[in-house]
DOKOLBA-22331 format. One line per field, with one value per residue (C-alpha): residue number from 1; x negated, y, z negated; residue in three letters. Coordinates in steps of 0.2 Angstrom, whole numbers, padded with zeros to 4 digits. Layout:
BEGIN
num = (NUM; ...)
x = (X; ...)
y = (Y; ...)
z = (Z; ...)
residuo = (ALA; ...)
END
This chain:
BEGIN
num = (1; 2; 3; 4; 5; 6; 7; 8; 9; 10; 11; 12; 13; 14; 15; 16; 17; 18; 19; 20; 21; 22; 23; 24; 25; 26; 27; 28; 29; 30; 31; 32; 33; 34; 35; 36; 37; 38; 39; 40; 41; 42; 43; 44; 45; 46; 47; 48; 49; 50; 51; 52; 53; 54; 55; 56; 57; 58; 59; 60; 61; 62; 63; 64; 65; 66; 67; 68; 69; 70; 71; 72; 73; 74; 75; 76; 77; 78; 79; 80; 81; 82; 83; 84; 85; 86; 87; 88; 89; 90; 91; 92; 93; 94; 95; 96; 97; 98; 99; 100; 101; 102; 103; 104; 105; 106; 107; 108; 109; 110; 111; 112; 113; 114; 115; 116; 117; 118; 119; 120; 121; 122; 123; 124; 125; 126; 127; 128; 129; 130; 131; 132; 133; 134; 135; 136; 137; 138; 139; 140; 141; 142; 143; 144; 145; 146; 147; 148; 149; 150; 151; 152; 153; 154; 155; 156; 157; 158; 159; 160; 161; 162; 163; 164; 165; 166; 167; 168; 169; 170; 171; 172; 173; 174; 175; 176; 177; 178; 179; 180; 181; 182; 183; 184; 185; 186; 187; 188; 189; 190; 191; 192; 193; 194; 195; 196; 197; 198; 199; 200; 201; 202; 203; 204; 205; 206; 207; 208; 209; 210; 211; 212; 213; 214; 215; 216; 217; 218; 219; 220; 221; 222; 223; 224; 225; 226; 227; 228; 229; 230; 231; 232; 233; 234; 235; 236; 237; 238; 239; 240; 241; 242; 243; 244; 245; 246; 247; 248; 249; 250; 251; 252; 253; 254; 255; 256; 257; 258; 259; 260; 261; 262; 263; 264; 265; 266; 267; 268; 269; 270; 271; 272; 273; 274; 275; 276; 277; 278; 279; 280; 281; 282; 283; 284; 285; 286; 287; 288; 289; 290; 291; 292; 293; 294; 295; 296; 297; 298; 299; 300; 301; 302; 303; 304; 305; 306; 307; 308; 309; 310; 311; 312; 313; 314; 315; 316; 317; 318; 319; 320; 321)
x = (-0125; -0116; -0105; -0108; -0100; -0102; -0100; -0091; -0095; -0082; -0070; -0055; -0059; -0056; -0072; -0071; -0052; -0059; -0075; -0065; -0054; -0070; -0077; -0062; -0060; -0080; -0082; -0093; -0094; -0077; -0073; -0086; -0076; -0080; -0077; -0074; -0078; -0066; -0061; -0044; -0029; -0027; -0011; -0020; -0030; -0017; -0018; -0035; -0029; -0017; -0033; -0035; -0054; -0054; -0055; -0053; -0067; -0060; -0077; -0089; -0100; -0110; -0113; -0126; -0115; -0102; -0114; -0123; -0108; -0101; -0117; -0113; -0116; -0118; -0127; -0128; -0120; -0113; -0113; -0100; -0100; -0099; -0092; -0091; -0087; -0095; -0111; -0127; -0127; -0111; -0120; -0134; -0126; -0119; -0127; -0146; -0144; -0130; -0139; -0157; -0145; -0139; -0158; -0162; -0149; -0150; -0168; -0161; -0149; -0160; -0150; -0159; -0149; -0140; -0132; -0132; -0121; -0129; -0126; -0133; -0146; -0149; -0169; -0177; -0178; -0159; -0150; -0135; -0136; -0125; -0136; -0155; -0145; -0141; -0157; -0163; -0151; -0160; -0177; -0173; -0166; -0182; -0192; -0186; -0190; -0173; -0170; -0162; -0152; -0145; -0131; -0130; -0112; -0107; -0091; -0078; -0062; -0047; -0028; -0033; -0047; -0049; -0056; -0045; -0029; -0035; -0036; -0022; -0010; -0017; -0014; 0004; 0005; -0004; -0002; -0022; -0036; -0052; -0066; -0082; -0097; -0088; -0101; -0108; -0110; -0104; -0105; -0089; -0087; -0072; -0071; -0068; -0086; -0093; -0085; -0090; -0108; -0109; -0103; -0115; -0131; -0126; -0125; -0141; -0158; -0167; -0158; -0168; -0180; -0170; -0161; -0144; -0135; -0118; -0110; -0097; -0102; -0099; -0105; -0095; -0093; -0082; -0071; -0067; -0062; -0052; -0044; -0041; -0033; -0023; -0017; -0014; -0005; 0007; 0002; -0012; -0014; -0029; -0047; -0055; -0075; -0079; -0095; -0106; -0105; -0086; -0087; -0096; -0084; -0069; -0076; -0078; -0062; -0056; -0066; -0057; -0038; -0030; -0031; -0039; -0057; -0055; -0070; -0084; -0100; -0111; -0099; -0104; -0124; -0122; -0115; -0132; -0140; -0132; -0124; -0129; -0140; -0159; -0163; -0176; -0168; -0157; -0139; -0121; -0129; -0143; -0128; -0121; -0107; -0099; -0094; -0077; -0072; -0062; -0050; -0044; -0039; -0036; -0019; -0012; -0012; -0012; 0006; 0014; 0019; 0021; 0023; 0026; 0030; 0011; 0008; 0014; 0008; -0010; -0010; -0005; -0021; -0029; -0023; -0027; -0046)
y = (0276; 0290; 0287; 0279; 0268; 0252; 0237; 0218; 0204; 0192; 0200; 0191; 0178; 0170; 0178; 0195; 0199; 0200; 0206; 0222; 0224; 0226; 0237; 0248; 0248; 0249; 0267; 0281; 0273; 0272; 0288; 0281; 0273; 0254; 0246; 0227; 0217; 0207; 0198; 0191; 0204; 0221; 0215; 0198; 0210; 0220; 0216; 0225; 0239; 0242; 0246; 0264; 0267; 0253; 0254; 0238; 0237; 0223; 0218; 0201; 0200; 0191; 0203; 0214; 0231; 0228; 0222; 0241; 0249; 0242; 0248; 0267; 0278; 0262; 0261; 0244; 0230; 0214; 0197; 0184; 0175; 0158; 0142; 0123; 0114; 0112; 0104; 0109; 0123; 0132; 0132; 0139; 0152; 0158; 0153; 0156; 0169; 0180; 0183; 0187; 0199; 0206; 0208; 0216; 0228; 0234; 0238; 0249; 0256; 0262; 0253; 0243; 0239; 0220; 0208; 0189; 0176; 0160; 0144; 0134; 0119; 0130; 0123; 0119; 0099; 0100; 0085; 0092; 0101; 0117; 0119; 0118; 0132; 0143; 0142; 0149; 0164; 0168; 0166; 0179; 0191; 0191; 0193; 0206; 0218; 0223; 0228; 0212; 0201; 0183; 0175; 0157; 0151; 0134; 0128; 0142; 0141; 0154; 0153; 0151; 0139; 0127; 0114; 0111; 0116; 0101; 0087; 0092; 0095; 0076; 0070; 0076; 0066; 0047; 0034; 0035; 0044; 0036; 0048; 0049; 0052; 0053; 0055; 0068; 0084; 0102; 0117; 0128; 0144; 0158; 0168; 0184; 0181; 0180; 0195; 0205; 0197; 0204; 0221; 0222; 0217; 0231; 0244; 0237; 0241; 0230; 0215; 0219; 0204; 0190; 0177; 0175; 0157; 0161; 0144; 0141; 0137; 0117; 0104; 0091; 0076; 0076; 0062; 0073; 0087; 0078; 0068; 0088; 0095; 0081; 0082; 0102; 0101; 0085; 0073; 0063; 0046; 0034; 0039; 0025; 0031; 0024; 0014; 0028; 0017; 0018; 0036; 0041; 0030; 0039; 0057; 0050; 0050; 0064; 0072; 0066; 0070; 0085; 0102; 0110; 0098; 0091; 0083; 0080; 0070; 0084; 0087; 0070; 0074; 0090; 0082; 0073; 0091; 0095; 0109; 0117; 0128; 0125; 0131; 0141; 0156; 0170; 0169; 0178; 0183; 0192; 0203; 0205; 0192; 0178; 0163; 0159; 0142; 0132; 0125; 0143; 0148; 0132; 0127; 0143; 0140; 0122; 0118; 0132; 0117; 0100; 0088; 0093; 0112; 0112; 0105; 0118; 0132; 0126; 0125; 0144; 0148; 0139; 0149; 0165; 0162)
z = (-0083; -0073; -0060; -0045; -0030; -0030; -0020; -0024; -0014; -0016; -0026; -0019; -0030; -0047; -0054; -0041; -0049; -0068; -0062; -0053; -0070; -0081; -0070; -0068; -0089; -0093; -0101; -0095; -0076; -0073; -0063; -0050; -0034; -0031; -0015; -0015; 0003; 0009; 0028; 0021; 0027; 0016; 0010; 0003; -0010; -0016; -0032; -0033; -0023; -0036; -0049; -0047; -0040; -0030; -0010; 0000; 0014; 0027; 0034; 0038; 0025; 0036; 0050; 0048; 0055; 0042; 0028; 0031; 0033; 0018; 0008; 0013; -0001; -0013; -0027; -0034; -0028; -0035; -0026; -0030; -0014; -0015; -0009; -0018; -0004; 0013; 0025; 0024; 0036; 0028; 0009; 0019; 0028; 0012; -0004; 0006; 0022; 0015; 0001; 0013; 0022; 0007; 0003; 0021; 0020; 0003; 0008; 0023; 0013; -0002; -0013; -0028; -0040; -0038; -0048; -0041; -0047; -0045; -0053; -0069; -0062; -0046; -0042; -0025; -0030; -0038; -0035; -0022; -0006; -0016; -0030; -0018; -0007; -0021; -0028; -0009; -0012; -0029; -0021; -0005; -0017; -0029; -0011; -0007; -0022; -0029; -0048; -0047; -0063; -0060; -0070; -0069; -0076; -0080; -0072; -0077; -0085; -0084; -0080; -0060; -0063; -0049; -0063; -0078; -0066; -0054; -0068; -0077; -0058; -0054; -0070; -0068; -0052; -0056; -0068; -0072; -0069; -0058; -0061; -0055; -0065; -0082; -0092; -0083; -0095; -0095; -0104; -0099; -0099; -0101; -0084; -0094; -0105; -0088; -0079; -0094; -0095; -0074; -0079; -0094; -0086; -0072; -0086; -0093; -0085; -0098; -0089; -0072; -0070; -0080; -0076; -0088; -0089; -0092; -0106; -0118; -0136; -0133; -0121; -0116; -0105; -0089; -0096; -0112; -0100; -0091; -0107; -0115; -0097; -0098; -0117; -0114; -0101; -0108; -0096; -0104; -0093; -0095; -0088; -0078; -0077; -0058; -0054; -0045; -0029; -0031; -0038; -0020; -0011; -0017; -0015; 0004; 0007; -0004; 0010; 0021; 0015; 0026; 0015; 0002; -0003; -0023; -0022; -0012; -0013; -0015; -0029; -0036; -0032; -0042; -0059; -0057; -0064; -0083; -0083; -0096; -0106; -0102; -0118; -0109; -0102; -0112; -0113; -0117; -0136; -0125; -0118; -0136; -0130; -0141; -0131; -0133; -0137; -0122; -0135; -0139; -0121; -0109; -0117; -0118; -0100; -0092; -0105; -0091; -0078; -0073; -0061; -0042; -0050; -0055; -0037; -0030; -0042; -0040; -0023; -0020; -0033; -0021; -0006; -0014; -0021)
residuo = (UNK; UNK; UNK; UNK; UNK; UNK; UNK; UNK; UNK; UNK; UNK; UNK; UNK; UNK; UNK; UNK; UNK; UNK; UNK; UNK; UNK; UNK; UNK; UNK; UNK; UNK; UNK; UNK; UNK; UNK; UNK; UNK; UNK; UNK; UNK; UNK; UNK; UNK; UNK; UNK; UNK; UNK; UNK; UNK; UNK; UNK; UNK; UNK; UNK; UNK; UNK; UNK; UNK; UNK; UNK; UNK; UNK; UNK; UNK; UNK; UNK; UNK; UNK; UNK; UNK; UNK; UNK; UNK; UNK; UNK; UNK; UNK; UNK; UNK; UNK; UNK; UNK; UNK; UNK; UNK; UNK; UNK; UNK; UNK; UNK; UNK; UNK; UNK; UNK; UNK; UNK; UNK; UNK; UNK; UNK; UNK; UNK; UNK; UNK; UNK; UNK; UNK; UNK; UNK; UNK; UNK; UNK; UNK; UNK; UNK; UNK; UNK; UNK; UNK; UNK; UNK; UNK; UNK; UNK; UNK; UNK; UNK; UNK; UNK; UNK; UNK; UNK; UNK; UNK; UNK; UNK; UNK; UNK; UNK; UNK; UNK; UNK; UNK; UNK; UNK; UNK; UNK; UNK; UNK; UNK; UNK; UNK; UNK; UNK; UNK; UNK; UNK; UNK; UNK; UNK; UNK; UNK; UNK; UNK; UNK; UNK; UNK; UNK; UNK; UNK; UNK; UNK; UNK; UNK; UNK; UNK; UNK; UNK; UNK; UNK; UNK; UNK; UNK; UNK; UNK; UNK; UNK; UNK; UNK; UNK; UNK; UNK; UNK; UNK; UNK; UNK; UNK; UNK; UNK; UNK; UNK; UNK; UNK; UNK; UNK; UNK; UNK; UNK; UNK; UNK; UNK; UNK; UNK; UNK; UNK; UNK; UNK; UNK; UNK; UNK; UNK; UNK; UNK; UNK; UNK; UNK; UNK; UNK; UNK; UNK; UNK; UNK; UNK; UNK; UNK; UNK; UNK; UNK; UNK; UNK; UNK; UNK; UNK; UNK; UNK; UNK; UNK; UNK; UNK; UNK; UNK; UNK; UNK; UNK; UNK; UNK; UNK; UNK; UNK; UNK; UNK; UNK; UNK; UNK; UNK; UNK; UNK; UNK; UNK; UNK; UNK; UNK; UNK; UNK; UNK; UNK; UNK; UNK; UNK; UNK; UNK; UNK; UNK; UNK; UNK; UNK; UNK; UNK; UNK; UNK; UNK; UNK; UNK; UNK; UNK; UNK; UNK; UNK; UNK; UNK; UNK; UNK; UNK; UNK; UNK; UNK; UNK; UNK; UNK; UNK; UNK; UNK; UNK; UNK; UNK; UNK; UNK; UNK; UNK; UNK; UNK; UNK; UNK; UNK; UNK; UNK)
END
């Protein structure tokens, strides 16, 4: 693919900051500028403006002016905006309208070409407010007649995960574990497989049209994520699998608790849907990808730190993403 500009919705975040590094590596396009979007102060991106070809465009996404003056001279565009926690209008305004906008402006910029990131179990009848928005956000963006590809990841691991780094930072701090909907499965997923699956199906042409889910090569339950983050970080403590009742009852008032949301009831709705692989749609093997295995990479990482040290140290992720 020659050179071109593009645009990075989200890059700021866990995904966004391998996404950028791909890019900025990949062969053959890498003399082509690419601007990530961000409202968060210049300074708070820095370490993507230290990745040569990068510009920083300080804008709202969400405003139609800044979203078209964003798109300037673009040629394709990457949308990684997303949000786990929240009511039913902020999922809307940013897992359903951004991605209309998005739609709408691209339109009114020429632009055609786009890469969504969505979610795996994104339906209309899904079981949790996030998942029945981000399936909205995949249906705008195929209205409105883009060469359009979706990736659909599972939950993501990597050294800044908000996932593993939670169980194994809470595990650090209590005696046992209560956790809600145990049993609920998962197929996770390495965020550099993911980033490089983005950047693959924007170099490939044949991808226009699909939808790609985005898994590890193993599903597992909640409680044996939580028992391993726990084991490779070396502060295993018991898991108590909650009643759902008392599972939804202590997402409540996790809801409630000042700072950063762990876990929400929506949360608890959304492990209703698997998430994993529906068998039906093609995968990382379709992008020439082999899945790497979660036991390969998650203890290199969560064995770093402990105790209020991890606290800390997950809470200034948290901050960042």
């Amino acid at each position: 693919m020659p050179a071109f500009e593009l645009l990075v919705l989200g890059a700021t975040g866990f995904v966004g900051q391998s996404v950028c590094e791909k890019l900025v590596e990949r062969s053959g396009a890498a003399s082509g500028r690419i601007r990530v979007a961000t409202r968060i102060r210049p300074q708070r991106a820095r370490h993507l403006q230290l990745l040569p070809t990068v510009e920083v465009a300080v804008g709202d996404v969400h405003d139609e002016a800044s979203l078209d003056w964003m798109l300037r001279d673009t040629h394709a565009v990457i949308n990684l905006v997303a949000i786990l926690h929240g009511s039913q209008a902020e999922f809307d305004r940013v897992h359903a309208r951004l991605p209309q906008r998005l739609g709408e402006a691209c339109r009114r910029a020429g632009v055609r070409r786009v890469v969504h990131v969505s979610a795996i179990g994104a339906a209309s009848d899904a079981s949790s407010k996030y998942l029945r928005s981000k399936a909205r956000g995949e249906a705008a963006l195929r209205a409105a007649g883009l060469d359009l590809t979706i990736v659909r990841p599972s939950v993501i691991f990597g050294e800044r995960d908000r996932f593993l780094n939670m169980f194994a930072t809470l595990q650090s701090l209590l005696p046992a574990m209560p956790l809600a909907s145990a049993s609920a499965r998962f197929q996770p997923v390495w965020v550099e497989d993911v980033a490089a699956a983005i950047v693959r199906c924007l170099d490939e042409p044949t991808t226009i049209g699909e939808t790609i889910e985005c898994v590890g090569p193993r599903v597992y339950t909640l409680r044996e994520l939580v028992e391993a983050a726990g084991r490779w970080s070396g502060a295993p403590r018991p898991v108590i699998a909650l009643p759902s009742v008392l599972g939804r009852l202590q997402a409540a008032m996790l809801e409630l608790m000042p700072g950063r949301t762990l876990m929400s009831r929506d949360n608890v709705d959304s492990m209703k849907t698997p998430n994993v692989a529906s068998g039906k749609l093609p995968g990382l093997e379709r992008l020439g990808i082999e899945p790497t295995p979660l036991e390969s990479i998650a203890p290199r990482y969560l064995g770093h730190v402990s105790g209020e040290a991890r606290l800390e140290a997950w809470r200034a992720r948290a901050r960042r993403g």
